[in-house]
N, CA, C and O atoms as CSV, one atom per row, in Angstrom:
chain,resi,resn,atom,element,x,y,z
A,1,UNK,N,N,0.855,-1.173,0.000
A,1,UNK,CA,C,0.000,0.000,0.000
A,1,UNK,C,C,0.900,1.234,0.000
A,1,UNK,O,O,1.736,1.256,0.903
A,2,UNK,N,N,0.882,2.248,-0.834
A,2,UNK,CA,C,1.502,3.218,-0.709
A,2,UNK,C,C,0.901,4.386,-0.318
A,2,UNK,O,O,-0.325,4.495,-0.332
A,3,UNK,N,N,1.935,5.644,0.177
A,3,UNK,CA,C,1.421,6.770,0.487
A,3,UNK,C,C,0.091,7.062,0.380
A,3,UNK,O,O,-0.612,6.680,1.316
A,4,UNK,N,N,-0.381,7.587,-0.435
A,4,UNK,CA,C,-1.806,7.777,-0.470
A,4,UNK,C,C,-3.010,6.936,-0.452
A,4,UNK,O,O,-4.171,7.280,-0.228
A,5,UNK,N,N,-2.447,5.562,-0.774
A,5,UNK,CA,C,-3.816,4.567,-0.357
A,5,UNK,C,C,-4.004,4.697,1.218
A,5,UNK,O,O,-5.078,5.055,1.702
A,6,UNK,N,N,-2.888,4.383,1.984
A,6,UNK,CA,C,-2.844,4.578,3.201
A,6,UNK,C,C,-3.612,5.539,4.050
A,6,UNK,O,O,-4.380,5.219,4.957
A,7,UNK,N,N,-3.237,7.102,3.545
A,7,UNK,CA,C,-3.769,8.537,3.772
A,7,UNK,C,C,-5.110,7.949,3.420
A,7,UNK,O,O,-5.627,7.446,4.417
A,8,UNK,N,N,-5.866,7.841,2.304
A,8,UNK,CA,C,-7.344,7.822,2.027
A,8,UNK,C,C,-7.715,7.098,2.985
A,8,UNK,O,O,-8.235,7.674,3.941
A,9,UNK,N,N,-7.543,5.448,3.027
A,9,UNK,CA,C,-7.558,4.694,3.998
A,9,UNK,C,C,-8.019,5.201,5.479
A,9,UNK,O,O,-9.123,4.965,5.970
A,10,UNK,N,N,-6.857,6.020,6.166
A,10,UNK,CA,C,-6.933,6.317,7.204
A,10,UNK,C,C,-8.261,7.577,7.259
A,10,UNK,O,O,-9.141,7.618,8.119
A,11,UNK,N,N,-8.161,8.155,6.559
A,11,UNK,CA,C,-9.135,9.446,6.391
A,11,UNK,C,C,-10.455,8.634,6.296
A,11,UNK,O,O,-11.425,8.831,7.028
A,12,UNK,N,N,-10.386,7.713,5.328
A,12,UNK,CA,C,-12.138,7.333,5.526
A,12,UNK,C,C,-12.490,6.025,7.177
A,12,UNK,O,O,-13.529,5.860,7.817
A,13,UNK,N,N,-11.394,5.502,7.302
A,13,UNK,CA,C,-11.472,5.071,8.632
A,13,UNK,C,C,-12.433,6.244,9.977
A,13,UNK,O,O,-13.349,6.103,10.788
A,14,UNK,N,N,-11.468,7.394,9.498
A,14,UNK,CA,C,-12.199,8.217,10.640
A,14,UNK,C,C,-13.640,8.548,10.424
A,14,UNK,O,O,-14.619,8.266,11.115
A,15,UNK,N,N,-13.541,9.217,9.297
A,15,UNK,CA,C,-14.990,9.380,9.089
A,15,UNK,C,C,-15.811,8.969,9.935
A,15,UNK,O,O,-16.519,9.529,10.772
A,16,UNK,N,N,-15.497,7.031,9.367
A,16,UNK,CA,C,-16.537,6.095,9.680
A,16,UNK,C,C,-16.779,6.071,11.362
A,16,UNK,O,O,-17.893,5.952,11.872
A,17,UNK,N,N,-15.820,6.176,11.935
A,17,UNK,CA,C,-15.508,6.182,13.139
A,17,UNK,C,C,-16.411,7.474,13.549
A,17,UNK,O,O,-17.343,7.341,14.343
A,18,UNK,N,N,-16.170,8.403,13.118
A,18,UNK,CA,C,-16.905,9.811,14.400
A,18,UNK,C,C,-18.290,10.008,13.917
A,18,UNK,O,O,-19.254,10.112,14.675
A,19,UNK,N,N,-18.379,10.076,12.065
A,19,UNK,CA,C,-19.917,10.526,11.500
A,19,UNK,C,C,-20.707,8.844,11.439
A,19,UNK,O,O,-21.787,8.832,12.029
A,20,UNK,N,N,-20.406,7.861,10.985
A,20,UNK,CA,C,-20.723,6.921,10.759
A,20,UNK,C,C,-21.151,7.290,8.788
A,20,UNK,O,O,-22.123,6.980,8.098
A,21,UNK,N,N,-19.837,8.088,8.477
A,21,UNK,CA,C,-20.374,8.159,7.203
A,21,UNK,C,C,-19.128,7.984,6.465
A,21,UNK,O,O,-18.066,8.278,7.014
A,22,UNK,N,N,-19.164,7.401,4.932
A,22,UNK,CA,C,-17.971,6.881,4.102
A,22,UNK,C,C,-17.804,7.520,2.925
A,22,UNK,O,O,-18.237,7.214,1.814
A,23,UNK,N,N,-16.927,8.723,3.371
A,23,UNK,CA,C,-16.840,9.992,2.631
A,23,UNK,C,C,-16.072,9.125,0.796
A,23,UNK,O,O,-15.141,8.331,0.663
A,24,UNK,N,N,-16.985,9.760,-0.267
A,24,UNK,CA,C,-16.503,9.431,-1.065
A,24,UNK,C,C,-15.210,9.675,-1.993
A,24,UNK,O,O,-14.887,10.855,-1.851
A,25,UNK,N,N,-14.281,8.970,-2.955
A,25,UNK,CA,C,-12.947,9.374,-3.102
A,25,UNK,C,C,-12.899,11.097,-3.869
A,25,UNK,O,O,-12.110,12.025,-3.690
A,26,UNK,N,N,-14.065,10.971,-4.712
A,26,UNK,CA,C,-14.252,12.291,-4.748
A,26,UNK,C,C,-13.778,13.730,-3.936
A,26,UNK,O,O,-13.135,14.707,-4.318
A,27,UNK,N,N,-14.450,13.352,-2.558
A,27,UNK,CA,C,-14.371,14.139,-1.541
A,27,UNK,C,C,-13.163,14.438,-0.976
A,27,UNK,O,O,-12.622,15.526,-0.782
A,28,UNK,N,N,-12.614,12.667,-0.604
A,28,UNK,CA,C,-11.433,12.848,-0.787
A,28,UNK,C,C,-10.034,13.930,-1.255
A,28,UNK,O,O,-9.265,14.738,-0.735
A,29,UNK,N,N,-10.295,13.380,-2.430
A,29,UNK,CA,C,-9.622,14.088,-3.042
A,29,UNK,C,C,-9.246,15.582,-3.178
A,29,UNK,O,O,-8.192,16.215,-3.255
A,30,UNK,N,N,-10.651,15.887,-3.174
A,30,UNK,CA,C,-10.648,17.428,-3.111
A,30,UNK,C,C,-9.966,18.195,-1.855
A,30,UNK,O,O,-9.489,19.323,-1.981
A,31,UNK,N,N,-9.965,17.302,-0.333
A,31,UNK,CA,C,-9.595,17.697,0.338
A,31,UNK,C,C,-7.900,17.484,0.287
A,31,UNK,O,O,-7.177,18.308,0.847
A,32,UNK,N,N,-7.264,16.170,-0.517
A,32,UNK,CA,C,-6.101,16.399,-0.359
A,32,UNK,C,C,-5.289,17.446,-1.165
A,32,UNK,O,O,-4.216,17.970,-0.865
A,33,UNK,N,N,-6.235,17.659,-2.501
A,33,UNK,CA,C,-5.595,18.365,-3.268
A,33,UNK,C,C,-5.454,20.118,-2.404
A,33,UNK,O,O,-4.720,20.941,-2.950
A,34,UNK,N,N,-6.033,20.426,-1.393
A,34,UNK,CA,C,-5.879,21.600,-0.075
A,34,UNK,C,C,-4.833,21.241,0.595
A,34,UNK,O,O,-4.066,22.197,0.708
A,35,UNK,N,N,-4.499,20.418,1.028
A,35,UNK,CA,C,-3.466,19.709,1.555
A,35,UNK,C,C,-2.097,19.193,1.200
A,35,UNK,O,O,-2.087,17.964,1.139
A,36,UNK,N,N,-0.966,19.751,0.955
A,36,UNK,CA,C,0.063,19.360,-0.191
A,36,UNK,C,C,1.298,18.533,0.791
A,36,UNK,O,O,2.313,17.998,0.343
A,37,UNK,N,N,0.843,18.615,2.358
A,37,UNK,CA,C,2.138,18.143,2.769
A,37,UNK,C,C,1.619,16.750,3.003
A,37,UNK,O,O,2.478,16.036,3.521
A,38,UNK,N,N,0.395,16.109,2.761
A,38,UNK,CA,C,0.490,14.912,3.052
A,38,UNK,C,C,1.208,13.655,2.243
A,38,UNK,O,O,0.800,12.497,2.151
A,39,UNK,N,N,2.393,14.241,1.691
A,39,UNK,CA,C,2.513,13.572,0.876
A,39,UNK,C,C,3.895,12.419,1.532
A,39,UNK,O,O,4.343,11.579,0.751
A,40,UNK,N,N,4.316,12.481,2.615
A,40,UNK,CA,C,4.933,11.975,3.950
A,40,UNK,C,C,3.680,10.802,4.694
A,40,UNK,O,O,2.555,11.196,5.000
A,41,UNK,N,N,4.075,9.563,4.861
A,41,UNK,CA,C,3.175,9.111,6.096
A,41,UNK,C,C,3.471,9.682,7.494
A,41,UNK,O,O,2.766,9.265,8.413
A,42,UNK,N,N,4.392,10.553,7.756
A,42,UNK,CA,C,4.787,10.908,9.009
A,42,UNK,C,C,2.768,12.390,9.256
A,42,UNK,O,O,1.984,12.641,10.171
A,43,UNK,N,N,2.933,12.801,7.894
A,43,UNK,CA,C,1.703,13.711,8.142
A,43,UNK,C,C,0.606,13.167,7.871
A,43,UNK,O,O,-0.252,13.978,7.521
A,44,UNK,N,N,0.245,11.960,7.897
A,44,UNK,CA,C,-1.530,11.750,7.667
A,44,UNK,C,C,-1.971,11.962,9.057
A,44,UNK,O,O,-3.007,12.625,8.995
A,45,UNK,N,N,-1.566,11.622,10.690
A,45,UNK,CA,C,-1.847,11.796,11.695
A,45,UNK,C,C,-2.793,13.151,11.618
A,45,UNK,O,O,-3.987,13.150,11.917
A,46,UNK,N,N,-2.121,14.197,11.208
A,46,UNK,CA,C,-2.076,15.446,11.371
A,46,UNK,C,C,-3.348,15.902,10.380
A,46,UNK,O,O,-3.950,16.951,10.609
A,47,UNK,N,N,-3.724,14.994,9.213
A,47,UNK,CA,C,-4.296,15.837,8.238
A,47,UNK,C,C,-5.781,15.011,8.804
A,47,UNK,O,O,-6.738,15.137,8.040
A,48,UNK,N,N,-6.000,14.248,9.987
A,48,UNK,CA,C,-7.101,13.420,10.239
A,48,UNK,C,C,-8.115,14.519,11.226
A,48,UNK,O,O,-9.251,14.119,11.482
A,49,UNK,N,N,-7.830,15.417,11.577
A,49,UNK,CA,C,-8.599,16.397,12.337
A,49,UNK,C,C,-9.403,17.525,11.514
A,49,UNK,O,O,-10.511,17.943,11.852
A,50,UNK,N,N,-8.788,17.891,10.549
A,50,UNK,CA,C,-8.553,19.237,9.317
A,50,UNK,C,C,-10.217,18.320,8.732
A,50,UNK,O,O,-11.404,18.603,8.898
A,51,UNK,N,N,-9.526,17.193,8.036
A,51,UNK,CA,C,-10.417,16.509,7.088
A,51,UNK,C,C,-11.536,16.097,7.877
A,51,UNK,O,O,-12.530,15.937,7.170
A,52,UNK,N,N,-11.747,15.847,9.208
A,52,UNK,CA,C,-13.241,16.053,9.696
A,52,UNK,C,C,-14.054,17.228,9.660
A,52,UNK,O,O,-15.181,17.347,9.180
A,53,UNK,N,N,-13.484,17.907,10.114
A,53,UNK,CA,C,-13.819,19.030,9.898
A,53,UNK,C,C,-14.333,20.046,8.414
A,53,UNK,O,O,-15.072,21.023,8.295
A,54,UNK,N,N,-13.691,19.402,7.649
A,54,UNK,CA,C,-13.681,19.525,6.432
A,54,UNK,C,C,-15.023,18.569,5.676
A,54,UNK,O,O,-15.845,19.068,4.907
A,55,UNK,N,N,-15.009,17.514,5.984
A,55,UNK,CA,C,-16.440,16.692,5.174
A,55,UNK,C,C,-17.427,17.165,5.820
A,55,UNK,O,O,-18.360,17.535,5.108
A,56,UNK,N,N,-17.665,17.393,7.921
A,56,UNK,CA,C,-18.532,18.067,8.400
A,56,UNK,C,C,-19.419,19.179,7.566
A,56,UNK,O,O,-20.617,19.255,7.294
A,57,UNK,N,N,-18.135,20.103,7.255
A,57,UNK,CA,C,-18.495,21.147,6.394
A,57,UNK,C,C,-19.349,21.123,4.964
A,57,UNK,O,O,-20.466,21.540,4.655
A,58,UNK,N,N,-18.277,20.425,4.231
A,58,UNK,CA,C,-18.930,19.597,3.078
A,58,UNK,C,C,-20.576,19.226,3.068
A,58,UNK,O,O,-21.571,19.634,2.469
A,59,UNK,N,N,-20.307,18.336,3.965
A,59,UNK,CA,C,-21.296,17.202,4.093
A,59,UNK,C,C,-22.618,17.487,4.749
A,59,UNK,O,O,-23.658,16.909,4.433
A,60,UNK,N,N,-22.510,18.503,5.774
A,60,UNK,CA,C,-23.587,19.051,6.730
A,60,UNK,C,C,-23.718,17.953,7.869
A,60,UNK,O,O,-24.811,17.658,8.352
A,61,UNK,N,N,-22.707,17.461,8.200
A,61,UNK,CA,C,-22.860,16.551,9.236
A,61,UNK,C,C,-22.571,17.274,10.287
A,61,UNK,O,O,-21.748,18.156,10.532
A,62,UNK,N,N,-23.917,16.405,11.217
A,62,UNK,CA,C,-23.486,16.956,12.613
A,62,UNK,C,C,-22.468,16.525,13.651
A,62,UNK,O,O,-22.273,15.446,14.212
A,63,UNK,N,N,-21.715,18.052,13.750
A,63,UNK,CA,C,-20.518,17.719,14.792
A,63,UNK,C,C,-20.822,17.626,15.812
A,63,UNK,O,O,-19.871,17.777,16.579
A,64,UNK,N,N,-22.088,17.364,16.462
A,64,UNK,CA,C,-22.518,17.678,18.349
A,64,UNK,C,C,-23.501,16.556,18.469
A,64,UNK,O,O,-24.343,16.481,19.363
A,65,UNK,N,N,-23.262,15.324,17.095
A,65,UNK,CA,C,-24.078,13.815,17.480
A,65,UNK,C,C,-23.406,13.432,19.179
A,65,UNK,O,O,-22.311,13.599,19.716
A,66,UNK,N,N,-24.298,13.039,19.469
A,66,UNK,CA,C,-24.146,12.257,21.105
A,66,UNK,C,C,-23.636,10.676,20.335
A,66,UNK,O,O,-23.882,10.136,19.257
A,67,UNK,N,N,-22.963,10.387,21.320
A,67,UNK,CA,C,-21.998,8.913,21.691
A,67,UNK,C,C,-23.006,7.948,21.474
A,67,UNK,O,O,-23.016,6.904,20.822
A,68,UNK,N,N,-23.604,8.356,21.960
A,68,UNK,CA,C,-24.968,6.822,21.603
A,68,UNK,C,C,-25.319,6.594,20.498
A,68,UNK,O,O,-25.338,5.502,19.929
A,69,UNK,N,N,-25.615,7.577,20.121
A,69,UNK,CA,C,-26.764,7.302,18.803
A,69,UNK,C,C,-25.520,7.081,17.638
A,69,UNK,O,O,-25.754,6.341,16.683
A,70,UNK,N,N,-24.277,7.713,17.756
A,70,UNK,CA,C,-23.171,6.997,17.013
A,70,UNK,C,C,-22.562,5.638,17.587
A,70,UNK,O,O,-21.589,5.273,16.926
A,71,UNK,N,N,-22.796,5.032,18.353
A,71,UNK,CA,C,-22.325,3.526,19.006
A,71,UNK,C,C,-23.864,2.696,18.285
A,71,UNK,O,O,-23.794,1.512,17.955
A,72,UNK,N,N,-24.934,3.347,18.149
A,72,UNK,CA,C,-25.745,2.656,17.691
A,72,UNK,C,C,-26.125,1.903,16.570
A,72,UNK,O,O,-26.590,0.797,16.297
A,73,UNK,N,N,-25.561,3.431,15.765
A,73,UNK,CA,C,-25.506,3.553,14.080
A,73,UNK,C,C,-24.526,2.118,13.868
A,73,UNK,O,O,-24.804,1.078,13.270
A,74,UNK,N,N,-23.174,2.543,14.671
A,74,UNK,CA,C,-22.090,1.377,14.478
A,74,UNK,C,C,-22.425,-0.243,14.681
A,74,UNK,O,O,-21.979,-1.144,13.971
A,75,UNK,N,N,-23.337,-0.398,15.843
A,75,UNK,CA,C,-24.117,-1.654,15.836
A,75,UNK,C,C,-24.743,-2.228,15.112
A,75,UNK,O,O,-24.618,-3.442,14.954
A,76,UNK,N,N,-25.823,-1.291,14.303
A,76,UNK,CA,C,-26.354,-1.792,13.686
A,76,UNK,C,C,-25.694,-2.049,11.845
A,76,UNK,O,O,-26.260,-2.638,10.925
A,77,UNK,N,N,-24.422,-1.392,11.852
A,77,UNK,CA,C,-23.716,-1.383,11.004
A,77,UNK,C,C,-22.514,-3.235,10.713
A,77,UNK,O,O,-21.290,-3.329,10.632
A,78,UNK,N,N,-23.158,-3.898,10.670
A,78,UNK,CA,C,-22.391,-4.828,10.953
A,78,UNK,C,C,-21.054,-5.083,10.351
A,78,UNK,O,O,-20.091,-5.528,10.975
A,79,UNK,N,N,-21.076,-4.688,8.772
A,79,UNK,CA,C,-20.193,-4.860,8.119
A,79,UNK,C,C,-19.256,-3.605,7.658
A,79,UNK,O,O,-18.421,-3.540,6.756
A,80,UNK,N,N,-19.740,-2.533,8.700
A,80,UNK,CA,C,-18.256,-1.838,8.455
A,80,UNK,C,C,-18.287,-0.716,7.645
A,80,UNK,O,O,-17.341,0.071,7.690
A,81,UNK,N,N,-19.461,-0.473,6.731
A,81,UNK,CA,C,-19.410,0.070,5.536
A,81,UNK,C,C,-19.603,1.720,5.775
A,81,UNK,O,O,-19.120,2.532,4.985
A,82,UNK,N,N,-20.201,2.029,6.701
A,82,UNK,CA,C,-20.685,3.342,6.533
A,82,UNK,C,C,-22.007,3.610,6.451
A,82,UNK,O,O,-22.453,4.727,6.714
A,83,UNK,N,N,-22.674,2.706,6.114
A,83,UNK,CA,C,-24.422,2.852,6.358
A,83,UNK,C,C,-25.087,1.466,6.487
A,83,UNK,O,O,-24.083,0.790,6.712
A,84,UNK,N,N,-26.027,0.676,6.493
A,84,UNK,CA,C,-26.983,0.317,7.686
A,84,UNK,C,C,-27.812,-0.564,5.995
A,84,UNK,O,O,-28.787,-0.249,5.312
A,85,UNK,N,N,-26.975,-1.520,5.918
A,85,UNK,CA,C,-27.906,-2.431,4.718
A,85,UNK,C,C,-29.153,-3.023,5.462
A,85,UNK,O,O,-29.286,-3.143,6.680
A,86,UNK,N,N,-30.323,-3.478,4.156
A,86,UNK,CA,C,-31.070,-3.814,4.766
A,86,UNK,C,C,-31.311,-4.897,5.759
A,86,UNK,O,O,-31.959,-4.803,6.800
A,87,UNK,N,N,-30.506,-6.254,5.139
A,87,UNK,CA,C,-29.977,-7.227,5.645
A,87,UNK,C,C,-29.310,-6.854,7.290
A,87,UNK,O,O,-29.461,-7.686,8.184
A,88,UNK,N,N,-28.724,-5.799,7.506
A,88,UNK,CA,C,-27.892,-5.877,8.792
A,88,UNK,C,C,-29.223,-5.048,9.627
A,88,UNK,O,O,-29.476,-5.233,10.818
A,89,UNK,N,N,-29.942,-4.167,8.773
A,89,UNK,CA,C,-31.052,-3.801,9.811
A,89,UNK,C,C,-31.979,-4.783,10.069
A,89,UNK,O,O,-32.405,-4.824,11.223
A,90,UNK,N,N,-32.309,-5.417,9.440
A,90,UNK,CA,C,-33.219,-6.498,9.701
A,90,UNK,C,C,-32.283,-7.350,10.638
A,90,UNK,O,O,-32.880,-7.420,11.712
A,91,UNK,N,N,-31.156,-7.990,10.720
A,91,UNK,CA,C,-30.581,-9.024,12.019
A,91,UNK,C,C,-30.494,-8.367,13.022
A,91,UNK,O,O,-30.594,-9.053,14.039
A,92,UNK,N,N,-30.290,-6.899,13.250
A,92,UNK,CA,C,-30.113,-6.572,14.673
A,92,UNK,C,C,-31.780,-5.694,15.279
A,92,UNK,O,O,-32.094,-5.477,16.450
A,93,UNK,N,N,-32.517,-5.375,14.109
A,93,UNK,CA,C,-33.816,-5.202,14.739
A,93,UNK,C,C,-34.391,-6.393,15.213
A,93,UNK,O,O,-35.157,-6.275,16.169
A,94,UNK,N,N,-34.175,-7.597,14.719
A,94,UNK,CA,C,-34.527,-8.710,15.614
A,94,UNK,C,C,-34.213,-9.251,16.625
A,94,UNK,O,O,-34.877,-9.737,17.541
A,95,UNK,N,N,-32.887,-9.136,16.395
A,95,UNK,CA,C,-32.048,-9.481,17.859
A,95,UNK,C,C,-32.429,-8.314,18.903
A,95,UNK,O,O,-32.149,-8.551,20.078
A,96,UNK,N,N,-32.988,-7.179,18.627
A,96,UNK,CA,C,-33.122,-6.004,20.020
A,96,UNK,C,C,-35.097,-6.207,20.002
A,96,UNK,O,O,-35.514,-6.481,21.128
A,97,UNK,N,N,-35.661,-6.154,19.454
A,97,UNK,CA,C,-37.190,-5.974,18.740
A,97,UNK,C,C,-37.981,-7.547,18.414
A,97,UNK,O,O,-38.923,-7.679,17.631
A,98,UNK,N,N,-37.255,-8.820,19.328
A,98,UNK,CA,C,-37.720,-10.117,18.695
A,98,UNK,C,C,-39.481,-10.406,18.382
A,98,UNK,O,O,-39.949,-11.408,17.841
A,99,UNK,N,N,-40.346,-9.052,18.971
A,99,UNK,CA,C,-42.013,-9.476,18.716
A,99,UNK,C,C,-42.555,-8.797,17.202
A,99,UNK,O,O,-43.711,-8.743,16.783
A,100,UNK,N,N,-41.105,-8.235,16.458
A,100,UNK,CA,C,-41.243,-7.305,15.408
A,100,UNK,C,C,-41.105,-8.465,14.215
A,100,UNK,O,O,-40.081,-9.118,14.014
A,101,UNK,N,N,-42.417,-8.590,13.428
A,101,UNK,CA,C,-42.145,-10.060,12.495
A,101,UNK,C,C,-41.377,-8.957,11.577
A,101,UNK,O,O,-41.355,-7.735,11.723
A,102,UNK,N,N,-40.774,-9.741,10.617
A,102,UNK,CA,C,-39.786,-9.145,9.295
A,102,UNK,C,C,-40.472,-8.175,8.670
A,102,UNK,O,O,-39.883,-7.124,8.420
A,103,UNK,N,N,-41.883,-8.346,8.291
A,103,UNK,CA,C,-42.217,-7.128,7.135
A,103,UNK,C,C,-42.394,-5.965,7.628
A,103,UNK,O,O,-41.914,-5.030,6.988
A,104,UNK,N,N,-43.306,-5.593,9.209
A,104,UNK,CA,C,-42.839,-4.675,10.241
A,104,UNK,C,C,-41.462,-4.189,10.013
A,104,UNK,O,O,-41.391,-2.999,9.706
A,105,UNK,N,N,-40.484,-4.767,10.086
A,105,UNK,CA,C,-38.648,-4.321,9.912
A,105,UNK,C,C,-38.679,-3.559,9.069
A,105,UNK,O,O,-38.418,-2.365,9.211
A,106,UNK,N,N,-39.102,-4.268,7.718
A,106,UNK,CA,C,-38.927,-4.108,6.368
A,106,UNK,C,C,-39.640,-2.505,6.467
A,106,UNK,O,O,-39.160,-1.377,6.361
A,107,UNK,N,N,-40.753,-2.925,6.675
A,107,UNK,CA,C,-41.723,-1.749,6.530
A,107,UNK,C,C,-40.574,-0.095,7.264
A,107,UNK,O,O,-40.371,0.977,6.694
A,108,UNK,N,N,-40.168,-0.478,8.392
A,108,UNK,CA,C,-39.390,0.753,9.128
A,108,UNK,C,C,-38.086,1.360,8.522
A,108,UNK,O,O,-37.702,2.529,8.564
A,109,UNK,N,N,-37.264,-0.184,7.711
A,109,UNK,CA,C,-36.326,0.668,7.025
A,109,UNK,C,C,-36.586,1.530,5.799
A,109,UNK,O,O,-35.884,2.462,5.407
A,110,UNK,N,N,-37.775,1.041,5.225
A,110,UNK,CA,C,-38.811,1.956,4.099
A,110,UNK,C,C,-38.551,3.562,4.821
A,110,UNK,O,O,-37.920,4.607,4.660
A,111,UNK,N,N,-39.433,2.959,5.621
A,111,UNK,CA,C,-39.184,4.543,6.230
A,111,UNK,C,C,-38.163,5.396,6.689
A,111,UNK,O,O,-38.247,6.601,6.922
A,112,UNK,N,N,-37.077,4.562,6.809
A,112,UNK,CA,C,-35.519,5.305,7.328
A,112,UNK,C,C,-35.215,5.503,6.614
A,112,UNK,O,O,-35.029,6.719,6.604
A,113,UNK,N,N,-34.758,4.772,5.138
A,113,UNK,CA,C,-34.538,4.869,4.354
A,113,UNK,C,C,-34.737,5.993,2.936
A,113,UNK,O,O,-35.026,5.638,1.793
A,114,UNK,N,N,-34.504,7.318,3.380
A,114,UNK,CA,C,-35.455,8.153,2.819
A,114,UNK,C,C,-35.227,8.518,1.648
A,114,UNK,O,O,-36.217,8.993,1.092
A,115,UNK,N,N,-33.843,8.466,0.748
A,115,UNK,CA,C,-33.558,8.111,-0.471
A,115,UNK,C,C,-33.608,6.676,-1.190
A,115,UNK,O,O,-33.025,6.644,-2.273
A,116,UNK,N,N,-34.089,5.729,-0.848
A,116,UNK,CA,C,-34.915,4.605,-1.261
A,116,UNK,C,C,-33.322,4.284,-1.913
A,116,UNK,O,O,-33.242,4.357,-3.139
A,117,UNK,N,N,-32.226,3.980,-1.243
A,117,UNK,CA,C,-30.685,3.327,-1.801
A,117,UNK,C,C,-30.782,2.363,-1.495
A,117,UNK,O,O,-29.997,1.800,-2.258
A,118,UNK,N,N,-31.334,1.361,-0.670
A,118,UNK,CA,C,-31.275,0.416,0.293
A,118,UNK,C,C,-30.517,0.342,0.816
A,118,UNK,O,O,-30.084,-0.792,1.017
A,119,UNK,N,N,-29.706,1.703,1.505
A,119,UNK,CA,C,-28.656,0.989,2.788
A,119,UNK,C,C,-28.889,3.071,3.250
A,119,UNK,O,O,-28.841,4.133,2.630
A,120,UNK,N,N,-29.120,2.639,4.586
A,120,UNK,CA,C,-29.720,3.994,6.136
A,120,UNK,C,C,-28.228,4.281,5.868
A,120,UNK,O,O,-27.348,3.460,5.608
A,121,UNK,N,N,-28.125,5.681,5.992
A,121,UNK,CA,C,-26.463,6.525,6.260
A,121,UNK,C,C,-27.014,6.882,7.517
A,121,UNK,O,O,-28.189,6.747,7.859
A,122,UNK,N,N,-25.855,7.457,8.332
A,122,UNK,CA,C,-25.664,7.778,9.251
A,122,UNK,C,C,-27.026,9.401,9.436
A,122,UNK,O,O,-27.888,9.418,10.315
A,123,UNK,N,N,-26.871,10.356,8.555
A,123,UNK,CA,C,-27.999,11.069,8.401
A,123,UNK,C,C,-29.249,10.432,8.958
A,123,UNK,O,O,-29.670,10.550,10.109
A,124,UNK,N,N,-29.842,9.657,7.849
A,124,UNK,CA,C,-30.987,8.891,7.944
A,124,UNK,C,C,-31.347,8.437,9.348
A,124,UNK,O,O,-32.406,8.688,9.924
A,125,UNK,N,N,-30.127,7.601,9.914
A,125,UNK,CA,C,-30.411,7.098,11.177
A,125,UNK,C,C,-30.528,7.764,12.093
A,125,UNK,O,O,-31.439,7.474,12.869
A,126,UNK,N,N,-29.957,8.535,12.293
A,126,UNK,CA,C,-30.182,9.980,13.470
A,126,UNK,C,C,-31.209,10.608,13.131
A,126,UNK,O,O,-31.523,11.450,13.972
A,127,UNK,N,N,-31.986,10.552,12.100
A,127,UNK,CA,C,-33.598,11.570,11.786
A,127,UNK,C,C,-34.240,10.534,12.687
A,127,UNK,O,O,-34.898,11.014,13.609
A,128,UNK,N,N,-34.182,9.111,12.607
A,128,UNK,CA,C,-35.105,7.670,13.416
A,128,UNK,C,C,-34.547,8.129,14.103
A,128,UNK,O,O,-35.494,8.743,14.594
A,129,UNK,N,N,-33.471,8.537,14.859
A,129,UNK,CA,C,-33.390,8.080,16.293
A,129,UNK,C,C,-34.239,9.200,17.014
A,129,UNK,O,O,-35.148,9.029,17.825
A,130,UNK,N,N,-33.583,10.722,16.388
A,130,UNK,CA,C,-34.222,12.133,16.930
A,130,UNK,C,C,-35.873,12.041,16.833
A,130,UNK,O,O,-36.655,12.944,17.132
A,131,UNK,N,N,-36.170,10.859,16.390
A,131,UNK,CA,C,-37.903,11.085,15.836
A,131,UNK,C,C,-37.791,12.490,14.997
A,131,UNK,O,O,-38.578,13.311,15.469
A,132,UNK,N,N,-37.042,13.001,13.893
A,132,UNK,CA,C,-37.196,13.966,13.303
A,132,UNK,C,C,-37.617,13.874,11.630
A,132,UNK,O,O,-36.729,14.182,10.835
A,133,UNK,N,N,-38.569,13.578,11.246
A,133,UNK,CA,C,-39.266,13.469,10.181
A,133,UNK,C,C,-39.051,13.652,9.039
A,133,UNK,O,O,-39.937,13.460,8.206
């Protein structure tokens, strides 16, 4: 892996980690091309604070999500990705919700789901959690 796979790498790691969102290379990019010293692995450490701040901006994500409702997103995130397939919402709404038959499930990620992608972003899931419509 070289220099910059690494840097992207690490940059979308965080993302995933603070927004529960998987900033695209696009985005990426744009932010490294602002950025000229990352071109050292000694500076990706350094460029991982800037670039939150930076997709926040971008992105309209909220910087003042509470710990929970991002530990939640991550739970129900099984595979890592950045948003909430239907498949992983349906195994852990059952495992927390076991009197909820499947099409009930089905029926709720319809509704989380508010760009009809089939997979909840981190956005989406915080409108369900806030009850915000």
């Amino acid at each position: 892996m070289d220099v910059a796979d690494s840097v992207s790498v690490t940059l979308k790691c965080a993302a995933i980690s603070k927004f529960g969102y998987k900033p695209s290379k696009r985005l990426i990019s744009e932010f490294l091309s602002q950025h000229t010293n990352w071109q050292s692995s000694d500076a990706i450490e350094h460029l991982v604070k800037p670039f939150l701040e930076y997709i926040s901006r971008q992105c309209r994500l909220p910087t003042d999500s509470t710990d929970e409702i991002r530990a939640t997103f991550l739970a129900f995130d099984l595979k890592g990705q950045g948003c909430i397939s239907k498949a992983d919402f349906i195994t852990v709404a059952k495992s927390i919700v076991p009197k909820f038959s499947e099409s009930q499930i089905r029926h709720i990620f319809r509704q989380v789901d508010k760009d009809n992608d089939g997979c909840v972003t981190y956005k989406e899931f915080e409108r369900m959690m806030l009850f915000d419509p």
